[in-house]
C-alpha positions, 0 to 999 in steps of 0.5 A: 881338262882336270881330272881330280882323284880323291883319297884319305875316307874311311871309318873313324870313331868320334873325335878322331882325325882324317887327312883328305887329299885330292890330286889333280891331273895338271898345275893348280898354280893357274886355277882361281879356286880349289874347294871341298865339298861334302853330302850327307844322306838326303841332303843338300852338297854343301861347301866346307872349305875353299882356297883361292889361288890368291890365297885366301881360305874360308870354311863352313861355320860348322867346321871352322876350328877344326878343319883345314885346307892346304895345298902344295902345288909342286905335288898339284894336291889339295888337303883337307885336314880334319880334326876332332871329328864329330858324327855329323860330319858323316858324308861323301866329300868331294874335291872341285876345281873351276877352271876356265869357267868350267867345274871339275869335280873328284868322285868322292871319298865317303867319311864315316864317323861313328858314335 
């Protein structure tokens, strides 16, 4: 099993910057894939950034520029760094983790970007 706490939401104004970090309960060294998620009101979760553990990282369209994922795996915690945010990226964000051929997932942090 992993357990993955989420922490680092809250209410920024437009523009600001947020760091999410998302710990596990085990070594990320041997899990493939680490990525964030996020769902805004009445929509579809959608996958904003993921980083594979051979190091490869990707991001939503939206985001790209602006947000980054990073790990450390001597501390086994996931960031996602946001910058210049905007009130669209409003949403409950999750951390995920595949492991084995089973998905975990972080109980969400919410993020609030105001006008």
């Amino acid at each position: 099993q992993v357990q993955l706490v989420e922490s680092g939401g809250g209410l920024v104004q437009a523009g600001g910057s947020l760091r999410l970090s998302c710990a596990a309960s085990r070594s990320i060294f041997s899990i493939n894939t680490m990525d964030w998620y996020r769902q805004a009101p009445g929509k579809q979760r959608e996958l904003v950034a993921t980083f594979t553990r051979g190091g490869l990282t990707d991001y939503a369209d939206s985001v790209k520029g602006r947000f980054t994922i990073s790990r450390d795996n001597a501390k086994n915690t996931v960031y996602l760094q946001m910058y210049s945010l905007k009130p669209e990226d409003t949403a409950v964000y999750y951390c995920h983790a595949n492991h084995w051929y089973v998905d975990y997932w972080g109980q969400g942090t919410q993020v609030t970007v105001s006008s």
